[in-house]
Every structure is written in structure tokens, then in C-alpha cells.
N, CA, C and O atoms as CSV, one atom per row, in Angstrom:
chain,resi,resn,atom,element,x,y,z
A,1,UNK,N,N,0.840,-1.185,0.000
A,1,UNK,CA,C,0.000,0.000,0.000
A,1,UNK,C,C,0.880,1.242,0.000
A,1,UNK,O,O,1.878,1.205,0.720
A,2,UNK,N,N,0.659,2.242,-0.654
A,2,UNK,CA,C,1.451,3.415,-0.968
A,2,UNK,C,C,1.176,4.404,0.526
A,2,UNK,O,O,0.139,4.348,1.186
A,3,UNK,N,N,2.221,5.180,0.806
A,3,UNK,CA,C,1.820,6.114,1.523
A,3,UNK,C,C,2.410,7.421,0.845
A,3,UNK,O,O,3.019,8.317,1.430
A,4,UNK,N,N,2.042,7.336,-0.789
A,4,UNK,CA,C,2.115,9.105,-1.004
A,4,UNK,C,C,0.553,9.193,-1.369
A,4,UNK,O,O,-0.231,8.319,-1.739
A,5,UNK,N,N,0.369,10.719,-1.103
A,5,UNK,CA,C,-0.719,11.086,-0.942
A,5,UNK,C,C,-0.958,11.938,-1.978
A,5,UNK,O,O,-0.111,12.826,-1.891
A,6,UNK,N,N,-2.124,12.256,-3.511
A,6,UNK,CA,C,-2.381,13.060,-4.157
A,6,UNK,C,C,-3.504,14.169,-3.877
A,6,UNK,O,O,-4.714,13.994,-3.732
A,7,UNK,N,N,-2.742,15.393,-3.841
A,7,UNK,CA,C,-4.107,16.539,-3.664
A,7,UNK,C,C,-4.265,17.080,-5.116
A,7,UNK,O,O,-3.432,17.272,-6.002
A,8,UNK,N,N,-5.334,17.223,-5.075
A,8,UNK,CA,C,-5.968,17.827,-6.006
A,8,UNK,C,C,-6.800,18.724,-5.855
A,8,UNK,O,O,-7.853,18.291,-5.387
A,9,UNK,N,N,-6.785,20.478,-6.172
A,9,UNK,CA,C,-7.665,21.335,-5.917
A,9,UNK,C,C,-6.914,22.136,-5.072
A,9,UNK,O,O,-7.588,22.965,-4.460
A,10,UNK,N,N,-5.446,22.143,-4.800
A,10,UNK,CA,C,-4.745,23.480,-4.242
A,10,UNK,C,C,-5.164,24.761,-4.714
A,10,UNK,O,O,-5.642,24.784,-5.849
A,11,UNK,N,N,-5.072,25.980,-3.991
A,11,UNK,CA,C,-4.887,27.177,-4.407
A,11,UNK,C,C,-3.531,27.228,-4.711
A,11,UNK,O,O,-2.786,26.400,-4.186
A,12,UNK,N,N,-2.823,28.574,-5.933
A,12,UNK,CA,C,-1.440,28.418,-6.253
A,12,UNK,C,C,-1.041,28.876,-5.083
A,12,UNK,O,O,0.011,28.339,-4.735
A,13,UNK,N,N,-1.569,29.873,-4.120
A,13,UNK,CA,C,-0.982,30.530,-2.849
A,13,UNK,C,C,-0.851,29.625,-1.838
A,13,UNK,O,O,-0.750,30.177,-0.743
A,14,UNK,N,N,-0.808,28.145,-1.803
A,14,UNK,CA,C,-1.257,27.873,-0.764
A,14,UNK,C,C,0.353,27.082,-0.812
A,14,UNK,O,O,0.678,26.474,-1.832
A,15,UNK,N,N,1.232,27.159,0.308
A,15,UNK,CA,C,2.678,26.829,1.505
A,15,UNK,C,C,2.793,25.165,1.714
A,15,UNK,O,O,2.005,24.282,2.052
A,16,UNK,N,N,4.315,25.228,1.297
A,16,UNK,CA,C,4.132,23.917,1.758
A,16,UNK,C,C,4.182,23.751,3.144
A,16,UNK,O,O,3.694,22.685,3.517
A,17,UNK,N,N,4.689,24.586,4.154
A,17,UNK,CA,C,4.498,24.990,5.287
A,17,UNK,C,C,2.956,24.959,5.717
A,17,UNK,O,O,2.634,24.307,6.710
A,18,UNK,N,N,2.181,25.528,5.112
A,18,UNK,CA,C,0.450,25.172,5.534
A,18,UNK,C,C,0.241,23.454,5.500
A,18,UNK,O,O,-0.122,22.566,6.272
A,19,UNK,N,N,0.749,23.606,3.993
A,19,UNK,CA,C,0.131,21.226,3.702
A,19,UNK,C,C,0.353,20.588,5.099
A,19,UNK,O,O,-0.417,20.069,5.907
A,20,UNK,N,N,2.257,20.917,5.082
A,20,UNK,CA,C,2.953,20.437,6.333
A,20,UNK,C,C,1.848,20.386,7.639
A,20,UNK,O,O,1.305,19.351,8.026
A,21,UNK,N,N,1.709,21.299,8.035
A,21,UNK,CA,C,0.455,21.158,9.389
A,21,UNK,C,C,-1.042,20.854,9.047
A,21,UNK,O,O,-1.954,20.769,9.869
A,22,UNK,N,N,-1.111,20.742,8.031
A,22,UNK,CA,C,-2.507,20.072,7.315
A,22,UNK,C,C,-2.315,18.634,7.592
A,22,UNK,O,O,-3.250,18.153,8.232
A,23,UNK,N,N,-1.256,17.717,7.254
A,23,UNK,CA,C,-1.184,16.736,7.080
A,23,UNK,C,C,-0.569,15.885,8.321
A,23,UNK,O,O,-0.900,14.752,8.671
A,24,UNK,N,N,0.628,16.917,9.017
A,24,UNK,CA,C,0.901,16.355,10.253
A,24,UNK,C,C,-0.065,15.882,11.502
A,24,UNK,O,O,0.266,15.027,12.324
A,25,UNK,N,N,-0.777,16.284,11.500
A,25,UNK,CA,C,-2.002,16.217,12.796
A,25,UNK,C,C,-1.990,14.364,12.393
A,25,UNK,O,O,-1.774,13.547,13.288
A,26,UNK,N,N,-2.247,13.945,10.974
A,26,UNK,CA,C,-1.742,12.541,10.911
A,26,UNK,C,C,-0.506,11.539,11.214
A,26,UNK,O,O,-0.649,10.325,11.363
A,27,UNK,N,N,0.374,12.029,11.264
A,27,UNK,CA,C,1.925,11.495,11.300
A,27,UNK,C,C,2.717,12.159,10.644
A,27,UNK,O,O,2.494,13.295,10.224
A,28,UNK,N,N,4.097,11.291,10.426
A,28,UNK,CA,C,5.040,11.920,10.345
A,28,UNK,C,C,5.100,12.435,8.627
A,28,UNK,O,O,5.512,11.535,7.895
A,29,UNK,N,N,4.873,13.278,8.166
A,29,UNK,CA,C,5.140,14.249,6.865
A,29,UNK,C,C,6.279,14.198,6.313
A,29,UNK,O,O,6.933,15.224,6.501
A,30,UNK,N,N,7.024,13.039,5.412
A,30,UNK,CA,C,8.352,12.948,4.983
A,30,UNK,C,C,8.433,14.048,3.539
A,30,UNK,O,O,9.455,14.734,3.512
A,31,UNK,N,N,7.665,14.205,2.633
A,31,UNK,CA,C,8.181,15.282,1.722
A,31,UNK,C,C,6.790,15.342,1.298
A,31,UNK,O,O,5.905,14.487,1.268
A,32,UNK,N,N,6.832,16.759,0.932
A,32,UNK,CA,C,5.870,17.272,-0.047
A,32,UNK,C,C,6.318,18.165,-1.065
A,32,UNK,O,O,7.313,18.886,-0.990
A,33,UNK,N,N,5.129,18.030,-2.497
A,33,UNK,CA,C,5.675,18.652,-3.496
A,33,UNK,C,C,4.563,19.489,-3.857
A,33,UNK,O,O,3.518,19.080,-3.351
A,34,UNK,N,N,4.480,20.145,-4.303
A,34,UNK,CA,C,3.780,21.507,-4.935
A,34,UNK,C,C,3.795,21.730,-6.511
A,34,UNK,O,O,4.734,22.347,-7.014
A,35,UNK,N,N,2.859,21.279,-7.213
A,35,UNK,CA,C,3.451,21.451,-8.802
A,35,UNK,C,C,2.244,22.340,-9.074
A,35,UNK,O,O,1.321,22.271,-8.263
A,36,UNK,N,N,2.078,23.579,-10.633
A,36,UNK,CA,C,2.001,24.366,-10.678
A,36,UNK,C,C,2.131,24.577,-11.949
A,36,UNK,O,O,3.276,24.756,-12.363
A,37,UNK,N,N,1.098,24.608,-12.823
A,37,UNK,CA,C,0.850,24.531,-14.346
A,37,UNK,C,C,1.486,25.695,-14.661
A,37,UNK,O,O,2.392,25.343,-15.416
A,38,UNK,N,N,1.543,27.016,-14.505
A,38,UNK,CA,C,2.192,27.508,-15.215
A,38,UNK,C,C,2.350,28.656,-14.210
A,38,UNK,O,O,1.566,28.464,-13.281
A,39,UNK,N,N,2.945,29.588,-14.071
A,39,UNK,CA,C,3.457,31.185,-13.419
A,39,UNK,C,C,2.193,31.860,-12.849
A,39,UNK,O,O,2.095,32.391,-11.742
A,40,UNK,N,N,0.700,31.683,-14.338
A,40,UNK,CA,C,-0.164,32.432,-13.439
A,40,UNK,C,C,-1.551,31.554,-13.616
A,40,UNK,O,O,-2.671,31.918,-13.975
A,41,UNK,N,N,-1.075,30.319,-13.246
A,41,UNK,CA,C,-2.284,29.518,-12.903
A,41,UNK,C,C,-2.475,29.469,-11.694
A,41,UNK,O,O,-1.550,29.266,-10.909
A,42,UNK,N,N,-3.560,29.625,-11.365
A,42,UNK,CA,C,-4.321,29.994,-10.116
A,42,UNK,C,C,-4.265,28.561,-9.353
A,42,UNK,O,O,-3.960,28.600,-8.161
A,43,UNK,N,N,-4.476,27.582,-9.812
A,43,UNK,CA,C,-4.581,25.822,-8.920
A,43,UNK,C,C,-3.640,25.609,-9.141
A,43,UNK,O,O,-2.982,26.276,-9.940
A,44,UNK,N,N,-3.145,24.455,-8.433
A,44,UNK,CA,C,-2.111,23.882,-8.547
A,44,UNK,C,C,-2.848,21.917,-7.621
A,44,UNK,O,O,-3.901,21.682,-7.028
A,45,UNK,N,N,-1.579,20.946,-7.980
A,45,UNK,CA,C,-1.848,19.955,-7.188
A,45,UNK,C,C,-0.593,19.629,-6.706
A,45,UNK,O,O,0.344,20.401,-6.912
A,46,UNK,N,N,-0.378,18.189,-5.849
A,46,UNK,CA,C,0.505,17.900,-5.176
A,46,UNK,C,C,0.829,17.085,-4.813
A,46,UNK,O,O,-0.115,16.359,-5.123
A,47,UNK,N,N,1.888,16.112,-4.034
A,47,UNK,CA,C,1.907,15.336,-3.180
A,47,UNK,C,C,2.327,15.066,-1.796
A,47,UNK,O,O,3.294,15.784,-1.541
A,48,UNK,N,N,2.063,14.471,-0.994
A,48,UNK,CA,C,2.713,14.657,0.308
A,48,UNK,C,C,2.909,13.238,0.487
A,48,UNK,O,O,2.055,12.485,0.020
A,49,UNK,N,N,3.978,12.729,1.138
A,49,UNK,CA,C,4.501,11.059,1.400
A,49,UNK,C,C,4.653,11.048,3.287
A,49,UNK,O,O,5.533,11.386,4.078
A,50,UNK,N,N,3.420,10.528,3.390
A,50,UNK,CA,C,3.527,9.996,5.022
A,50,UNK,C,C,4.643,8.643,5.422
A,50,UNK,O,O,4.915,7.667,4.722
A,51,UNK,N,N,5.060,8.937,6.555
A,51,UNK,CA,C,5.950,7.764,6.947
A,51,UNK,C,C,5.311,6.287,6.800
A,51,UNK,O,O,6.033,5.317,6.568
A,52,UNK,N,N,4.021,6.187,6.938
A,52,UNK,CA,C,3.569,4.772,6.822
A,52,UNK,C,C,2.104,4.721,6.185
A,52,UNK,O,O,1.268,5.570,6.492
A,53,UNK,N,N,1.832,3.699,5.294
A,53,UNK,CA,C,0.507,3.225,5.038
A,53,UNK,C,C,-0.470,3.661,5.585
A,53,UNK,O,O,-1.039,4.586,5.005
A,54,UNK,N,N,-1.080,3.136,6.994
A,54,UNK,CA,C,-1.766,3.618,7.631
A,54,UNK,C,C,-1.974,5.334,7.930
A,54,UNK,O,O,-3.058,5.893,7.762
A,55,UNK,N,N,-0.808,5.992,8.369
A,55,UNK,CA,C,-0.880,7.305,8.195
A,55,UNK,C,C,-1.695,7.899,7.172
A,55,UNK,O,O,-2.704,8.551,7.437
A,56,UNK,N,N,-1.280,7.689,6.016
A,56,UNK,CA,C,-1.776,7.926,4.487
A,56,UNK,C,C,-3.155,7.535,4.733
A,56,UNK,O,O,-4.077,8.277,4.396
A,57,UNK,N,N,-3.332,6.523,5.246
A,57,UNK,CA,C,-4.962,6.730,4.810
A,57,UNK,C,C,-5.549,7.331,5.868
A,57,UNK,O,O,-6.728,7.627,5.678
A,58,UNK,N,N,-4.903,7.717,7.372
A,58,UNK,CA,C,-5.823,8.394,7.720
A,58,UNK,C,C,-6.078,9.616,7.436
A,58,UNK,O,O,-7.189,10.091,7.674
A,59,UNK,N,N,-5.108,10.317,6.890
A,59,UNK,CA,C,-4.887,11.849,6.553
A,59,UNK,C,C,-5.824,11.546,5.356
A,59,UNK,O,O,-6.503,12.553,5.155
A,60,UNK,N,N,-6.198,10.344,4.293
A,60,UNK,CA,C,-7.338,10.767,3.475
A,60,UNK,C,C,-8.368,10.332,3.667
A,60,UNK,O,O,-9.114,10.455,2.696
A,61,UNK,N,N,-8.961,9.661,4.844
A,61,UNK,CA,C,-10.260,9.698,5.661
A,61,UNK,C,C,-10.635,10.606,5.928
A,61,UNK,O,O,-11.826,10.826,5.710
A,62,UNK,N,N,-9.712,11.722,6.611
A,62,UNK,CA,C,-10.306,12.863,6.876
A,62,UNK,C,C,-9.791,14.072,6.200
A,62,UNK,O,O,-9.841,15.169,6.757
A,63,UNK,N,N,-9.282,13.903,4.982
A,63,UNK,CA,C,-9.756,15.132,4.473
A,63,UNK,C,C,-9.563,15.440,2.634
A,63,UNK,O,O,-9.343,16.436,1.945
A,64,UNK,N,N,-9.799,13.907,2.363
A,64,UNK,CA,C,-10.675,13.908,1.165
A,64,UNK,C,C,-11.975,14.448,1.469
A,64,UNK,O,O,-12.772,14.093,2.338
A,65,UNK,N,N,-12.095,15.748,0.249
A,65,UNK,CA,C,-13.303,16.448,0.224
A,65,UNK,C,C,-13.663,17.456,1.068
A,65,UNK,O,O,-14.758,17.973,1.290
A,66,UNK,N,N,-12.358,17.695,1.589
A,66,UNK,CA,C,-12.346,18.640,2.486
A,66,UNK,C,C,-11.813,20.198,2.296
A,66,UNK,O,O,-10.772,20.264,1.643
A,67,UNK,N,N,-12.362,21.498,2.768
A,67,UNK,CA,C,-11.926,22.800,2.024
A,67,UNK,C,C,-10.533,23.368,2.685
A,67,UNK,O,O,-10.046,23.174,3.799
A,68,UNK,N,N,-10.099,24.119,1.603
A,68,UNK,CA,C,-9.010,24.598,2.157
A,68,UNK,C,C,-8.915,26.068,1.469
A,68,UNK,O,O,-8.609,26.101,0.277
A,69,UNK,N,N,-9.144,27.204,2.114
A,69,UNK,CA,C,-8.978,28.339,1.798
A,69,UNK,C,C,-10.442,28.666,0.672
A,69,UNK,O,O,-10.310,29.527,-0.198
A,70,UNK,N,N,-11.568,28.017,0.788
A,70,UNK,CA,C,-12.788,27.197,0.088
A,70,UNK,C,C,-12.486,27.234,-0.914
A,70,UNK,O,O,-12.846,28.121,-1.687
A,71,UNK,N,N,-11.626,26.154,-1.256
A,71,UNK,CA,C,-11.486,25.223,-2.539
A,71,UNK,C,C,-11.840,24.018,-1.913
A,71,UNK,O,O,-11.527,23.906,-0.727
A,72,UNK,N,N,-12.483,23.007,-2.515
A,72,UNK,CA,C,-12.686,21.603,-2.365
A,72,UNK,C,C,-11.110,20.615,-2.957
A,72,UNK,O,O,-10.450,20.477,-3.987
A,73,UNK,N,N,-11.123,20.142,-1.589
A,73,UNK,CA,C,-9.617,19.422,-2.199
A,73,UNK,C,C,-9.804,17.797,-2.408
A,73,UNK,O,O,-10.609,17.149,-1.741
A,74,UNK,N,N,-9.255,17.427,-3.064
A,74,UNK,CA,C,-9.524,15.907,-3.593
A,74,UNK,C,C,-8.262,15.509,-3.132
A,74,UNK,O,O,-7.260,16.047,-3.603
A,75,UNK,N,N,-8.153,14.424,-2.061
A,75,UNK,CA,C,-7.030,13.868,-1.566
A,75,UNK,C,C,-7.448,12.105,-1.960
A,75,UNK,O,O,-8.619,11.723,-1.939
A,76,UNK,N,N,-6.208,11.119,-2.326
A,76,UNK,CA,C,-6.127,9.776,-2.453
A,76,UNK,C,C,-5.018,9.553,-2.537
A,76,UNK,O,O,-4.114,10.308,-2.896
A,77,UNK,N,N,-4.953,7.953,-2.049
A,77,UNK,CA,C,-3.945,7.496,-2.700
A,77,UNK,C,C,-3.389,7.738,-3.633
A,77,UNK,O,O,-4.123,8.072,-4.563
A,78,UNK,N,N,-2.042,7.720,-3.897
A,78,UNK,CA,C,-1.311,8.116,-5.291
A,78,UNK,C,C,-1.280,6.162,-5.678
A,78,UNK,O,O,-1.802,5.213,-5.092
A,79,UNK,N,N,-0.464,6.248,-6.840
A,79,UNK,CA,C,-0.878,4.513,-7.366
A,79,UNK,C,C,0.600,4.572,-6.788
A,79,UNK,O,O,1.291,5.540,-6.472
A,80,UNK,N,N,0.860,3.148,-6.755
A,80,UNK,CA,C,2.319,2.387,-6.659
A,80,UNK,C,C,3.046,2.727,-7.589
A,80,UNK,O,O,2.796,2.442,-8.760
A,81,UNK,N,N,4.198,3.478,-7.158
A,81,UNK,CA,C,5.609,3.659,-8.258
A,81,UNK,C,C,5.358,5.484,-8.421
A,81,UNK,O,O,6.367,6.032,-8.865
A,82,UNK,N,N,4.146,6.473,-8.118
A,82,UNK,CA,C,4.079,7.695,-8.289
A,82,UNK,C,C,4.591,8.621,-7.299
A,82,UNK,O,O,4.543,9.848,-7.377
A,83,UNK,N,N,5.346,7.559,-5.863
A,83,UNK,CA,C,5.965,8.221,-5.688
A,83,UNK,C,C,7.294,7.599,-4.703
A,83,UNK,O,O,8.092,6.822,-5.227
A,84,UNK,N,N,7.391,7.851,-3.812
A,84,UNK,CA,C,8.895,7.566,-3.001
A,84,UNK,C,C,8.889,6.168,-2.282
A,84,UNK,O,O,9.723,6.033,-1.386
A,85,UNK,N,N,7.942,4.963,-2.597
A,85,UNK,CA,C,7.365,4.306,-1.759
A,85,UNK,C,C,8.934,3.164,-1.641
A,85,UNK,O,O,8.946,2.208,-0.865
């Protein structure tokens, strides 16, 4: 089971410093990435890689579908091999 995590539905303003305490309240937060279609695209998506399986899914129990700055964010599993597993 993967523990990187895909968001979908960032604001471009939004820190990896914010994700970071978004996601920690679950465990331990080993890297996150921030990608960013172009200079003045407004969304962006991402990933964040929890220390373990379980972590990962609890951070997307609770907050797949959840707002952030009210954007609706789409959090899941990333597939096997998309990221640091």
C-alpha cells in the first residue's frame, strides 16, 4: 500500500508549510511537493509522502473532500511507483 498522498484542488498561494500542518495532525510528513501549471495559474496539485501506510490513509479519511482556503480538495492514494514508496 502506498503512503504518497495526491491533492488535487490546491490554491497556487497555498505553503508547503500550511500542507505540512494540514497533514501532520496525521503522522510523520516525509516530503511534499507543490506542482504548478504555469506562473499564473491559479490551482495547482501535489503530493505529500507519510511515513507509513496507515498514516496515508488516515490523513485521506479525513480530508478527502475537504476545504481549504474554500477550494474543495480531492485527496487519495497516489498509485504504486508515483511516488517515493
Amino acid at each position: 500500500m502506498s503512503s504518497t498522498l495526491h491533492i488535487d484542488g490546491l490554491l497556487a498561494s497555498v505553503s508547503h508549510q500550511e500542507l505540512t500542518g494540514m497533514f501532520a495532525k496525521f503522522g510523520d510528513v516525509r516530503s511534499i511537493n507543490i506542482y504548478k501549471a504555469d506562473k499564473e495559474s491559479l490551482f495547482s496539485v501535489g503530493t505529500v509522502e507519510m511515513a507509513s501506510p496507515g498514516e496515508a490513509s488516515k490523513a485521506v479519511q479525513a480530508l478527502h473532500r475537504s476545504y481549504l482556503g474554500g477550494k474543495l480538495l480531492l485527496v487519495c492514494l497516489a498509485p504504486l511507483g508515483a511516488g517515493h514508496d
